[in-house]
N, C-alpha and C positions, 0 to 999 in steps of 0.2 A: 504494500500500500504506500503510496507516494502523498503528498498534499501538495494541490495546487491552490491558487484563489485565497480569497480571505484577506487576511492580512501581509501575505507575499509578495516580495518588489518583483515586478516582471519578470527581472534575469532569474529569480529562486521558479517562476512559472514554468521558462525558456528550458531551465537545467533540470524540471520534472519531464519536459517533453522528452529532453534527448536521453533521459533514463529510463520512461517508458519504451520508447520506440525500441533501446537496445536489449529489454529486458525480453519486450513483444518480439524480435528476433532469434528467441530460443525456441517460442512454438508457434504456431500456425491457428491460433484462437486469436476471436479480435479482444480488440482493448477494452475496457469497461473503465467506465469515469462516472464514477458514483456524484450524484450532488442532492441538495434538499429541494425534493421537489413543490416541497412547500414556500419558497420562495420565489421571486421572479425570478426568471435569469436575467445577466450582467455579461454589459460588452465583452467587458472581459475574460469571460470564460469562451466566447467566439473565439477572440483571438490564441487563445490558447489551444480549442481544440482546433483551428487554422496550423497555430506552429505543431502541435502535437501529429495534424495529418504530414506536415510538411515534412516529417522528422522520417515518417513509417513508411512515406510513399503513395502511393495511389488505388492501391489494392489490398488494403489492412480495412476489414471491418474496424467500426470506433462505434460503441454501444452506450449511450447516456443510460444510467438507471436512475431513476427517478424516487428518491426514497422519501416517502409519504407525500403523496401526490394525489389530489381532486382531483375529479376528472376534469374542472376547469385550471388547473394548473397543466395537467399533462395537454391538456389545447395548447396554453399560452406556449409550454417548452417546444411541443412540436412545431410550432408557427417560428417562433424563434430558431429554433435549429435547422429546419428546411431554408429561412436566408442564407444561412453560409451556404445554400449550394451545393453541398457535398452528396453524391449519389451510395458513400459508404458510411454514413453515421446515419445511426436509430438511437430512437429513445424508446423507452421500455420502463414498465412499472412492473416487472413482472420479475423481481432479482433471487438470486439464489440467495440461500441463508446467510454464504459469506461475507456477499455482497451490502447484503444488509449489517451486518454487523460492523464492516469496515466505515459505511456512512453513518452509524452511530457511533463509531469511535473518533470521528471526525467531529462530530455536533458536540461529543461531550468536550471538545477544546475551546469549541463558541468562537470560533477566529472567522467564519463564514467562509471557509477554505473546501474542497471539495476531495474526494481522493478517489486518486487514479491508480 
């Protein structure tokens, strides 16, 4: 589990991409980037998962899991995330146990950070 967002300066955002992407080069599953989907999203996690696609390439599924999400929050995220464009990023409310555990281990720091 990595933390991007929140209270991170950019370059700490930059140097979770290029540690995902090299981690994601060990196996062949895509990326999952957990965030509270009880939140809005924030530019800044675009441009994140922007550098984060930039880092893996063109062909790396990238999976938002959306952790406690309405279903008018999972609208707002998908509208949000279909801007960037990207024909290999999904969002999903639908996460494995781990998945959920790591985005609560993330909440209980309160930093509004997300983990990849």
């Amino acid at each position: 589990v990595l933390a991007a967002g929140g209270r991170l300066a950019p370059s700490e955002d930059r140097a979770a991409a290029v540690r995902a992407a090299e981690l994601a080069r060990t196996t062949d599953r895509p990326v999952a980037v957990v965030v509270r989907g009880f939140e809005p999203p924030v530019l800044e996690l675009a441009d994140f998962l922007t550098e984060l696609r930039r880092q893996l390439g063109d062909d790396r599924d990238i999976v938002v899991g959306l952790v406690q999400a309405s279903a008018d929050s999972e609208r707002t995220w998908r509208r949000h995330l279909a801007r960037i464009g990207d024909p290999w990023l999904f969002c999903t409310t639908d996460l494995p146990p781990v998945a959920m555990l790591a985005g609560t281990l993330e909440s209980e720091g309160d930093d509004g950070g997300s983990a990849t």
